[in-house]
C-alpha positions as a printed Julia matrix, in Angstrom:
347×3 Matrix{Float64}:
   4.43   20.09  -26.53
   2.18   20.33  -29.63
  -1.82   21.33  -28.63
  -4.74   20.25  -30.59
  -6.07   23.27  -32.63
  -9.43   24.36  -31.51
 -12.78   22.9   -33.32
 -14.17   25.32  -36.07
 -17.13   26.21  -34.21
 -15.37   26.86  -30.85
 -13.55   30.47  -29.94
 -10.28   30.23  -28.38
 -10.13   32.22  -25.17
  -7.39   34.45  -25.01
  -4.43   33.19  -22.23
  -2.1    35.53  -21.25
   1.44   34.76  -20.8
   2.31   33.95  -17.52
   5.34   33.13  -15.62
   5.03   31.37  -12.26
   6.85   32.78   -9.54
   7.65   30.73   -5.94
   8.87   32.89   -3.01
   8.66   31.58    0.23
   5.55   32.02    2.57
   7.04   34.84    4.74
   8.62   36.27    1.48
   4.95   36.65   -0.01
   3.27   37.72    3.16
   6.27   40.24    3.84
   5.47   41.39    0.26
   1.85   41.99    1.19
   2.84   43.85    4.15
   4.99   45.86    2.9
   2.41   47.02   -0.01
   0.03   47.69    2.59
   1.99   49.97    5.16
   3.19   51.52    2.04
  -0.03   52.74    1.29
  -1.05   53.66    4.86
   2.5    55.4     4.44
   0.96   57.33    1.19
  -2.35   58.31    2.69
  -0.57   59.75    5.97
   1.42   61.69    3.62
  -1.63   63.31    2.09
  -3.36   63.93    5.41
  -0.53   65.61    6.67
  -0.27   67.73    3.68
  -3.92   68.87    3.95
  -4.01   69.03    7.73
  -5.72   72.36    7.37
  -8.37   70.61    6.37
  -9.1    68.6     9.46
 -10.32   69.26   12.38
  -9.82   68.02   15.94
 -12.98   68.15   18.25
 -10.7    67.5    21.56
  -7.88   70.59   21.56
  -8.82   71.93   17.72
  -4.63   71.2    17.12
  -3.89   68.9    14.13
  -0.44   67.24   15.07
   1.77   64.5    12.97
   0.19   61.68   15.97
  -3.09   62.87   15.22
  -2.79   62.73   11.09
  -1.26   59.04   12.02
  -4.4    58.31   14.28
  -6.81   59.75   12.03
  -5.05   57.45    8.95
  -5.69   54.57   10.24
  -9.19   54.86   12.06
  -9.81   55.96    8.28
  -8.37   53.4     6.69
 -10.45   50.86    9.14
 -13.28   52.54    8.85
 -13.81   52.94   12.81
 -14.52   56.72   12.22
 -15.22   58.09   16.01
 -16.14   61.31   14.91
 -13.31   63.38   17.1
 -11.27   64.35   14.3
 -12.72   65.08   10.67
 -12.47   66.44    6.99
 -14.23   69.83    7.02
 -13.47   72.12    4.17
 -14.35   70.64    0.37
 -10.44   69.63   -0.43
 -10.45   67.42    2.09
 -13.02   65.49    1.81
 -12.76   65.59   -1.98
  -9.27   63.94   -1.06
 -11.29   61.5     1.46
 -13.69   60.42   -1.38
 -11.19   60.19   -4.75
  -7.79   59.29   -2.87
  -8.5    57.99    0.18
 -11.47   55.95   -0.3
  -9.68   54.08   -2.83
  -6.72   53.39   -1.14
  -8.72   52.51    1.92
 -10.43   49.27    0.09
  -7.09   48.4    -1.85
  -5.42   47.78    2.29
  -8.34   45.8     2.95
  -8.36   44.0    -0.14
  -4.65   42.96    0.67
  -5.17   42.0     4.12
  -8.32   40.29    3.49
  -6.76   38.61    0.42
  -3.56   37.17    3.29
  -5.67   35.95    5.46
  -7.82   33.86    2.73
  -4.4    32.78    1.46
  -2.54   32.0     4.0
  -5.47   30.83    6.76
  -8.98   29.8     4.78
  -7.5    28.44    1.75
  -4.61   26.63    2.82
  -6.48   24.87    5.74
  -9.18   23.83    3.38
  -6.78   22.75    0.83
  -5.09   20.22    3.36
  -8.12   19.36    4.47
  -9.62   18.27    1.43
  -6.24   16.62    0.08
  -5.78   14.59    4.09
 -10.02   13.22    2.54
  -8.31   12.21   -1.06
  -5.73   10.62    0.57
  -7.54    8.24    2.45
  -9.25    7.07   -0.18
  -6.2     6.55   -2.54
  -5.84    2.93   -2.42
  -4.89    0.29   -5.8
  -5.83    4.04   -7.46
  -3.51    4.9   -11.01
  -0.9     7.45  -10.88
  -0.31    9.41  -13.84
   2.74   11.43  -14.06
   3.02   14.05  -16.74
  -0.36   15.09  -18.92
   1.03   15.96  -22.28
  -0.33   14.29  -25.33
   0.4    10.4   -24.18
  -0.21   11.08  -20.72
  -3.79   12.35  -21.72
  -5.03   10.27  -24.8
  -4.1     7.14  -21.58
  -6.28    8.84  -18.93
  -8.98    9.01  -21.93
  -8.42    5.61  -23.03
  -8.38    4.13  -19.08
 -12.15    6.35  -18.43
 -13.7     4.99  -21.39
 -12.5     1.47  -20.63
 -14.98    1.94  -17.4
 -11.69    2.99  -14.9
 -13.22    5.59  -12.6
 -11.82    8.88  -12.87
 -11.66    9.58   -8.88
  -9.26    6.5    -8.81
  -6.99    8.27  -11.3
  -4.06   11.27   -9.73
  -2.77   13.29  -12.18
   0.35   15.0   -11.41
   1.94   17.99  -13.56
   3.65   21.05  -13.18
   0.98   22.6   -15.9
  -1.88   24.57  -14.84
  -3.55   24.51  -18.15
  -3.06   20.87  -18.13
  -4.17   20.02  -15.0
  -7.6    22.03  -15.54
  -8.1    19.43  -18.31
  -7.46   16.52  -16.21
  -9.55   17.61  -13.34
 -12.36   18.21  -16.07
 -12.8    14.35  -16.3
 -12.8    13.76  -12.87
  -9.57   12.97  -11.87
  -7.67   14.02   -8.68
  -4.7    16.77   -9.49
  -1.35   17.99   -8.51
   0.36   20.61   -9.31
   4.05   19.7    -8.47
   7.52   17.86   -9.87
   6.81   14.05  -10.24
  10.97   13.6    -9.77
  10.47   14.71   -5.74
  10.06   12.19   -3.29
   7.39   14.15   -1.13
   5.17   15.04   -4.11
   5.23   11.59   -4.98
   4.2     9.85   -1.19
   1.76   12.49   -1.22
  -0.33   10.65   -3.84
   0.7     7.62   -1.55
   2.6     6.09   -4.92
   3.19    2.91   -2.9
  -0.54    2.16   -2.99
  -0.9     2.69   -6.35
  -2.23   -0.62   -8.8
   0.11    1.1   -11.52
   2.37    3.78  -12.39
   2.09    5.58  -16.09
   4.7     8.1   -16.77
   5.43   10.19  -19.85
   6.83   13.36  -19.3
   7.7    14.76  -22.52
  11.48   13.67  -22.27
  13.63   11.14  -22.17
  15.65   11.75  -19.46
  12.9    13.46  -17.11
  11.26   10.17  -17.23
  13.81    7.89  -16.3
  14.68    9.93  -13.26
  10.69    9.68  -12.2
  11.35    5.88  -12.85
  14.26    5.59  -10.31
  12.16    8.27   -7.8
   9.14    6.03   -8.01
  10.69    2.52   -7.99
  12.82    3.81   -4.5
   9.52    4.81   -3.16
   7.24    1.95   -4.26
   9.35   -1.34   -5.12
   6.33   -3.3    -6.46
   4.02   -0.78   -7.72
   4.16   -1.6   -11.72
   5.85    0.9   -14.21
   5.18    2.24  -17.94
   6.65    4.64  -19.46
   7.27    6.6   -22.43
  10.65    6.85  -24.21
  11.62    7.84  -27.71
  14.94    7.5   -28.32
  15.79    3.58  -28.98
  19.31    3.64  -26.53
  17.05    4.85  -23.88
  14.6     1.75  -23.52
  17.3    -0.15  -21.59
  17.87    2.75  -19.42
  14.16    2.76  -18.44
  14.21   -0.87  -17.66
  17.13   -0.11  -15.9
  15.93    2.37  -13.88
  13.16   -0.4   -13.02
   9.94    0.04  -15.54
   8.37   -2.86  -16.47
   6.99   -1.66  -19.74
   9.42    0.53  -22.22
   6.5     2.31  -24.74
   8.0     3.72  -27.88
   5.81    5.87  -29.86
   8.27    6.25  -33.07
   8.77    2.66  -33.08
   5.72    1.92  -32.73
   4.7     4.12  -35.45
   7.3     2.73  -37.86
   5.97   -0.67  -37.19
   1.87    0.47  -38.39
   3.64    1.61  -40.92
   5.64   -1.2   -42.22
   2.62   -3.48  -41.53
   0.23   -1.44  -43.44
   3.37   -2.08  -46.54
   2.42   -5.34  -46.22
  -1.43   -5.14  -46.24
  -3.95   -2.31  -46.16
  -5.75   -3.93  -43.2
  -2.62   -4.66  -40.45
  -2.6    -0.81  -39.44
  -6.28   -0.82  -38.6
  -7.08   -3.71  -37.24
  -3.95   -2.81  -34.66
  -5.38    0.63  -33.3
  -8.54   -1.59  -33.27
  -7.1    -3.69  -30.63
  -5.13   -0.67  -29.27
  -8.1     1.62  -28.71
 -11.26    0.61  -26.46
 -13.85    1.69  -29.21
 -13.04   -1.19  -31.73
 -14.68   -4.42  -32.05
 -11.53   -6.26  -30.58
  -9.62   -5.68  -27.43
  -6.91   -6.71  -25.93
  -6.82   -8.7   -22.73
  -4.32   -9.64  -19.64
  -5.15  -11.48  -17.01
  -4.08  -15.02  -14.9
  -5.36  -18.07  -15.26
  -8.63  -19.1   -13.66
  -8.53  -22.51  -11.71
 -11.27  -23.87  -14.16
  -8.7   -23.27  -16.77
  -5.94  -24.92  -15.37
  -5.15  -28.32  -17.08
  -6.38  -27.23  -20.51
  -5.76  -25.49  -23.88
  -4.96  -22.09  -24.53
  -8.12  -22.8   -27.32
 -10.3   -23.71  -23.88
 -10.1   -20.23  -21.98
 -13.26  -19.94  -20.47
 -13.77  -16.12  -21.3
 -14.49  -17.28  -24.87
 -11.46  -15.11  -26.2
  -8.41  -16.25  -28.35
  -5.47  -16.77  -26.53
  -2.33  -15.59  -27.97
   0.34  -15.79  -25.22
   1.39  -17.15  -22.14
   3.87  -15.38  -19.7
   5.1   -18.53  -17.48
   8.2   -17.91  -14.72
   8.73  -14.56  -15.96
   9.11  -16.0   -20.0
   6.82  -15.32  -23.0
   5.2   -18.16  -24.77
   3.53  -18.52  -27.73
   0.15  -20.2   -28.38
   1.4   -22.73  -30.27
   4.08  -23.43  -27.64
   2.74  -22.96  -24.26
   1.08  -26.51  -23.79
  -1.59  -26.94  -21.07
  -2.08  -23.84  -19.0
  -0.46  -23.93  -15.43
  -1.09  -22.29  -12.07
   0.31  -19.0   -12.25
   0.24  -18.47  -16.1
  -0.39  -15.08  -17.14
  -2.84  -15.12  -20.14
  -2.96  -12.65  -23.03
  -6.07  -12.81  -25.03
  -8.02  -11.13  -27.71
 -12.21  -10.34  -26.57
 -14.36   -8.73  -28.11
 -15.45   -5.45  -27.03
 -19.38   -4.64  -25.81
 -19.49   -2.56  -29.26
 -19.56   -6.09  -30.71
 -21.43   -8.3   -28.7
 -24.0    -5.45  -28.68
């Protein structure tokens, strides 16, 4: 996936390489056990190899129970007093070895129970509040370069970016999307549980472009099982895979390399075509693009008539596309597409 190069006046921060690695819970928390009673392991080890260095107040014998006891009343920091370090080794071994040792175990245990109790309850928590409030929200699934440049396009058009989930299985990524605002989720857009957990069948619209062909289709089938209505775009580019998207059930099939070859046969034709089409295509022009149905008031009349003072340049009608100059008197249920101008221009 190509990334912008940073401004000239910005530093890149250095990112190390990472590779993600998914055990299971118990795995991970066996892990951090493990690591832990290996070090309480390590530090019995030492105080049983300087036991002449320690001295029991109770029968003044050091046994292999009493290294273990002293350990871990050590390690917890309890310290009763009734055994103790008394020549200079030992304690030098209490202070450089032990000490150490002694915060790494509680760093470990502290660090499971944040994991696997604080953070994890909190997490739910907060994503059970999103939830409820995901309602007619937009569902982005993959945050490359489309994916993005849309959720930028959809904020600046005045969508708010807490009605916007953005799902990807990029960290980096998703720390850009939750920059703007937007609700995030780390996971595989192609699994049915990731998916209802954004509650995709409440969704107002589905936008999907993950980078390749045939990852996206297979979102398209996961997302029209889950939510038969919800509306679908998304990103192909390879020309035998557009039917395979609608297929799969996506209402709108974007191609970025034909779309690109057809600026650039316009603008063969005429300097102007190319710009005046990302002027309608992007939300700072003077022009914009408009769908929406007909309004009762506009029922009975022209397609020259529309109330919104825009220029009407299509009519979709039973499910077919009609031209202005074809359409006739607007009907109940019409579908108009229009040209308005932006607030850049009326301002």
């Amino acid at each position: 996936m190509p990334v912008k190069p940073p401004k000239p006046h910005q530093r890149t921060k250095f990112q190390p390489i990472r590779r993600a690695v998914r055990v299971p819970v118990w795995a991970d928390l066996g892990i951090r056990m493990g690591l832990a009673l290996g070090l309480v392991f390590m530090v019995i080890m030492i105080h049983w190899w300087d036991r002449e260095g320690l001295v029991d107040n109770f029968d003044g014998e050091i046994s292999f129970l009493d290294v273990v006891y002293f350990t871990m009343i050590s390690i917890t920091t309890t310290g009763f007093g009734d055994i103790a370090p008394i020549s200079d080794r030992a304690r030098l071994v209490e202070a450089v070895i032990v000490t150490p040792i002694r915060i790494a175990v509680l760093f470990i245990f502290v660090g499971a129970a944040y994991d696997f109790v604080i953070r994890r309850s909190w997490e739910k928590w907060r994503m059970a509040r999103i939830q409820e409030r995901l309602t007619d929200h937009i569902v982005v699934l993959g945050f490359g370069v489309s994916g993005s440049e849309a959720v930028k396009e959809l904020i600046e058009r005045g969508t708010d970016p807490e009605c916007i989930v953005v799902m990807d299985t990029s960290t980096a990524r998703l720390a850009d999307a939750e920059a703007m605002g937007c609700n995030v989720m780390e996971a595989d857009a192609s699994r049915d549980e990731n998916l209802q957990a954004v509650r995709i069948a409440e969704a107002s619209t589905v936008l999907i472009s993950a980078g390749r062909d045939d990852s996206s289709i297979l979102i398209v089938l996961t997302v029209r099982h889950l939510a038969p209505k919800v509306p679908i775009s998304v990103v192909v580019r390879a020309d035998d895979n557009e039917l395979l998207a609608r297929q799969a059930g996506a209402d709108n099939v974007i191609n970025p390399v034909r779309f690109t070859g057809l600026l650039l046969a316009g603008s063969a034709q005429g300097s102007h075509i190319a710009d005046y089409m990302a002027d309608l295509a992007s939300h700072s022009g003077r022009v914009k693009l408009v769908e929406r149905p007909v309004r009762p008031e506009e029922i009975g009349k022209s397609i020259n008539e529309l109330v919104s003072g825009g220029k009407g340049l299509r009519v979709y009608r039973d499910g077919e596309a009609r031209g202005y100059w074809e359409c006739g008197l607007l009907q109940e249920g019409d579908i108009i597409v229009e040209i308005q101008p932006t607030a850049l221009t009326e301002a």
